[in-house]
Backbone bond lengths (Angstrom), bond angles and torsions (degrees), N, CA, C in turn:
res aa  C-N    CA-C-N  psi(-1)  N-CA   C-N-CA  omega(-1)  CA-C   N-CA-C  phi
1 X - - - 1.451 - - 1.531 110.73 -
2 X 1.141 127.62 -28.88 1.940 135.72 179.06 1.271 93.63 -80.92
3 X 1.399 140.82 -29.56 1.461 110.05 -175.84 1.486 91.12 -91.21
4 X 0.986 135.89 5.82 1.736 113.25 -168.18 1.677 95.33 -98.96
5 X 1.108 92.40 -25.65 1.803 96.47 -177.76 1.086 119.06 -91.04
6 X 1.526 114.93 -37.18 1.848 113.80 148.06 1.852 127.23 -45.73
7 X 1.410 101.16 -40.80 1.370 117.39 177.90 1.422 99.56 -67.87
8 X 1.498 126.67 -48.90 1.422 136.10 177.39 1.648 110.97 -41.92
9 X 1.773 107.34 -68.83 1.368 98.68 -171.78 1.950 112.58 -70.09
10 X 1.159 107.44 -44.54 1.896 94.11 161.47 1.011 140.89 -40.44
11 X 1.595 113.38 -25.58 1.489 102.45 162.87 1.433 97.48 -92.10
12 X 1.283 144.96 -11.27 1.246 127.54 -171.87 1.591 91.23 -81.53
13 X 1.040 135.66 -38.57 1.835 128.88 175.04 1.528 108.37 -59.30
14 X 1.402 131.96 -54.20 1.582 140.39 145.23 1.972 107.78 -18.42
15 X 0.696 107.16 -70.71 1.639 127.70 157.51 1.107 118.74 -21.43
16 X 1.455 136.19 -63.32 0.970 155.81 -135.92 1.824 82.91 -109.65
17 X 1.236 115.48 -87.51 1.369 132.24 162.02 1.350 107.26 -12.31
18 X 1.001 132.50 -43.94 1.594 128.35 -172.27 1.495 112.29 -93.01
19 X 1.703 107.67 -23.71 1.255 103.98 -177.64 1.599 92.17 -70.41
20 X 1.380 133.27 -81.99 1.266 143.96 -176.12 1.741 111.20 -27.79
21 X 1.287 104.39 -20.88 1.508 85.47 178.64 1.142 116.62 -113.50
22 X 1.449 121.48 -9.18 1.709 124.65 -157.66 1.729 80.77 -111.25
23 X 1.768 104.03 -70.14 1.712 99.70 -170.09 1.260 114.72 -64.20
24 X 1.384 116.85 -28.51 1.376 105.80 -174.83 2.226 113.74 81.56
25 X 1.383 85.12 0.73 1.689 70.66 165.46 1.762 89.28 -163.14
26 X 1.579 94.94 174.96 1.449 107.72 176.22 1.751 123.94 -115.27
27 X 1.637 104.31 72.23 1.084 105.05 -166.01 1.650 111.09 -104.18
28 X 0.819 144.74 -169.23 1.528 139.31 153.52 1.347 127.65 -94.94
29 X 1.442 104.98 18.61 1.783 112.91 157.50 1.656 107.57 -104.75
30 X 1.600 113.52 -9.18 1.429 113.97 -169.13 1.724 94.62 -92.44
31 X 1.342 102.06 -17.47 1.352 102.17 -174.69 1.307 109.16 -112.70
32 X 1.084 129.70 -0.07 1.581 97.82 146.03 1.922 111.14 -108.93
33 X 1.329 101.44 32.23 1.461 99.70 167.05 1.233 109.07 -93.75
34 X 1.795 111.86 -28.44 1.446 115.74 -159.16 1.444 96.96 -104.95
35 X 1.443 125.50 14.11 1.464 107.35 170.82 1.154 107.16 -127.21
36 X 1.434 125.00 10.49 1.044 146.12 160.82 1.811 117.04 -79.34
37 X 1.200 103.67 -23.36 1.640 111.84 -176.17 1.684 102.96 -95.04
38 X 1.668 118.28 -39.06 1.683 131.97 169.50 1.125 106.34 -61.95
39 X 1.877 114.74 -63.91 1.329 92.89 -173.47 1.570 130.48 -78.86
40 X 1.217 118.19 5.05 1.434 126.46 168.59 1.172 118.86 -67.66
41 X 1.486 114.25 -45.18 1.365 128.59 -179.03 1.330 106.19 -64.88
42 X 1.425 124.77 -49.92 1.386 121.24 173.27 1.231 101.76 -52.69
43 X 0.697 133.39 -88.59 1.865 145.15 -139.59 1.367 88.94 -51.16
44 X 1.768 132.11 -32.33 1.649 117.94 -150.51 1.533 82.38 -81.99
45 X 1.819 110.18 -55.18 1.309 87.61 -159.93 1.510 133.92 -83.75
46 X 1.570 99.15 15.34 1.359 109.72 175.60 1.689 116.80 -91.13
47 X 1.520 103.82 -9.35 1.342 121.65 171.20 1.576 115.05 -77.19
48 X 1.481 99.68 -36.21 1.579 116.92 -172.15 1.254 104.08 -86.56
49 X 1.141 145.48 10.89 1.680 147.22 -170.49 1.156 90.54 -122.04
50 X 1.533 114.35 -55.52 1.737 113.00 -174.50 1.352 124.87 -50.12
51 X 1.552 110.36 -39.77 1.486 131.77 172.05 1.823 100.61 -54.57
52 X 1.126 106.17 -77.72 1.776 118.20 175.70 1.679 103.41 -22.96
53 X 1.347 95.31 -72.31 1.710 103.13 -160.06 2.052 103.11 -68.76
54 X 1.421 100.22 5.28 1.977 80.76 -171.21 1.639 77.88 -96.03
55 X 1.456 141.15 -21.51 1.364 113.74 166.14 1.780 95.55 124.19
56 X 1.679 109.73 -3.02 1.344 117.66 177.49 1.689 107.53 -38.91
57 X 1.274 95.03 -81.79 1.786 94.44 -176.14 1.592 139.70 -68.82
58 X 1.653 100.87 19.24 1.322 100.17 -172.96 1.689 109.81 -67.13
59 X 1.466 103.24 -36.89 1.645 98.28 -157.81 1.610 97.51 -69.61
60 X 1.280 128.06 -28.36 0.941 141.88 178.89 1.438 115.57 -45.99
61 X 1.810 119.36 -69.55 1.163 138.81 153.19 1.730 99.28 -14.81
62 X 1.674 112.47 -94.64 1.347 121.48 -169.64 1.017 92.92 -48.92
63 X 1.220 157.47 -126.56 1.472 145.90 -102.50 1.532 96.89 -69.55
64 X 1.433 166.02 -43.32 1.597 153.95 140.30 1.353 104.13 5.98
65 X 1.521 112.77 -63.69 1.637 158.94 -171.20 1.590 100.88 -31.17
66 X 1.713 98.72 -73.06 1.498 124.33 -173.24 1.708 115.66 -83.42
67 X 1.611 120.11 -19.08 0.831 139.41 151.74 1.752 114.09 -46.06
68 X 0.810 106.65 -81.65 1.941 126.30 -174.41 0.909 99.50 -89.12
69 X 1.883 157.25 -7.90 1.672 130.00 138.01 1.341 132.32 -53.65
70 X 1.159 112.74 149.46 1.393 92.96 172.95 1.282 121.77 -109.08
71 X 1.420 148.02 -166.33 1.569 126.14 -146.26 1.405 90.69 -84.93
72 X 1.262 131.30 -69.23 1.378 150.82 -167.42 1.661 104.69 -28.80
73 X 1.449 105.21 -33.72 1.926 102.11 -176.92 1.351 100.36 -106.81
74 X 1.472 133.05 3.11 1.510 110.78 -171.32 1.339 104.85 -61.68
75 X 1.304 139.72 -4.45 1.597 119.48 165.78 0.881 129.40 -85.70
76 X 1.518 127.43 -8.95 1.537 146.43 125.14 1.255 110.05 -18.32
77 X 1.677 118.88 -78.59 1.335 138.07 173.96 1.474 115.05 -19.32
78 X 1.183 93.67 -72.85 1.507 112.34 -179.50 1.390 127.31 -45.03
79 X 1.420 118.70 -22.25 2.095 110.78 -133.10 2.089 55.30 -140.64
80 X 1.277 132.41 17.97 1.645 129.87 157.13 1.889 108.24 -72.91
81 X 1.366 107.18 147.38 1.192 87.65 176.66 1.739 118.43 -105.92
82 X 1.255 120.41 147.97 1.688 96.48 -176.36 1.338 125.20 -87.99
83 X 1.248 125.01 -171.24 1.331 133.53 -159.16 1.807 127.38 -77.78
84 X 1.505 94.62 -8.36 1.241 121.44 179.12 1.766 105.02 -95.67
85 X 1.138 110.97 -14.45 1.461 105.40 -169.68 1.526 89.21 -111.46
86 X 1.073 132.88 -29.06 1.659 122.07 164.48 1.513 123.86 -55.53
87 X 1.181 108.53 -44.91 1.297 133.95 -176.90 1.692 114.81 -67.64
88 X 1.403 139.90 13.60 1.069 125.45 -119.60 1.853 100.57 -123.65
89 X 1.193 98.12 18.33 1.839 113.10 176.79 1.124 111.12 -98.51
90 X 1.096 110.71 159.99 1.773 129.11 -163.16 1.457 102.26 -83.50
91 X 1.113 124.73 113.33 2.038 148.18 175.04 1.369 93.14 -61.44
92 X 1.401 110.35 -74.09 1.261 127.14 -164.38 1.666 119.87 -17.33
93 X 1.268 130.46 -15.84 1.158 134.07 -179.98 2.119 107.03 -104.61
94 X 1.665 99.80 -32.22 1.494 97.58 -165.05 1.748 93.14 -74.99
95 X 1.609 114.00 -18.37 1.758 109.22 -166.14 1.319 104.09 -106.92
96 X 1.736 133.64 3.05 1.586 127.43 155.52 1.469 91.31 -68.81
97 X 1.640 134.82 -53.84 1.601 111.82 -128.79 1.390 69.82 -104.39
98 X 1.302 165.62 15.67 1.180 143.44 122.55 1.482 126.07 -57.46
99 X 1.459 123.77 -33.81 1.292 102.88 -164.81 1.967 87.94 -95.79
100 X 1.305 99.33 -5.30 2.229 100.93 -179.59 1.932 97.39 -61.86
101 X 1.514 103.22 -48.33 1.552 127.09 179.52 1.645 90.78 -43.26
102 X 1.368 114.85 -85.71 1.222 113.99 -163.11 1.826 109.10 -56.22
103 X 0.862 99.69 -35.91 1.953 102.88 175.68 2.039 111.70 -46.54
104 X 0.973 87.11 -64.02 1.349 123.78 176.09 1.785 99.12 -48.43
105 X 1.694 116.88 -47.93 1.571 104.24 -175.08 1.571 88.76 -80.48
106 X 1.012 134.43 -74.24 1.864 130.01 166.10 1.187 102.65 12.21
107 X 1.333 131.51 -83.60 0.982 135.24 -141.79 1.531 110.16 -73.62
108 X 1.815 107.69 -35.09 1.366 127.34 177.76 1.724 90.83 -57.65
109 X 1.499 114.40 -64.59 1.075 113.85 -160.13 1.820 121.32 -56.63
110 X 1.216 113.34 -20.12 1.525 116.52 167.42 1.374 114.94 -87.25
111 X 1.436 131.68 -1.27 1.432 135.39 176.54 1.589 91.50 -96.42
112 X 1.225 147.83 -47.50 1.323 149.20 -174.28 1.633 112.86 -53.01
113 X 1.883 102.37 -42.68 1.456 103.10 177.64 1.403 122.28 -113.64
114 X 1.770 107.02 45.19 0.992 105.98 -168.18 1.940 96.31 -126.05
């Protein structure tokens, strides 16, 4: 729960930072544009690690692998590591302060059209 809320207020400083430098002002349409662009990014690529690390694309990987080697290196091939074993750190913190990010523009976003 401390890294999701550490992760939380850094992108809210990221946030802040992007409003001032990209929009150029500090309004509450710049901010839920700009936490809408952070927290997306979080959440995708904390979605896209999760996918990796549950072991989805390994079989996939190897047979590509054994496909496009050629005989002489398949022990190359092999002693490769897959995509599930790269992947192998805890999400769980990058996809709270992403979906808090996106909560957080929600909430901006019903005060704007209200």
């Amino acid at each position: 729960m401390k890294k999701i809320i550490r992760n939380f207020l850094i992108s809210h400083v990221v946030i802040i930072l992007l409003m001032l430098i990209y929009f150029k002002e500090m309004t509450l349409l710049s901010y839920i544009n700009a936490s809408f662009i952070i927290g997306g990014v979080l959440t995708f690529l904390g979605l896209v690690s999760f996918i990796f690390s549950t072991g989805f694309f390994d079989v996939f990987t190897v047979s590509m692998r054994k496909v496009v080697t050629s005989k002489h290196r398949m022990d190359d091939m092999m002693a490769m590591r897959k995509p599930s074993e790269i992947f192998s750190g805890n999400v769980s913190p990058m996809l709270g302060s992403g979906a808090l990010i996106l909560i957080a523009m929600g909430i901006g976003l019903l005060l704007f059209y209200i």
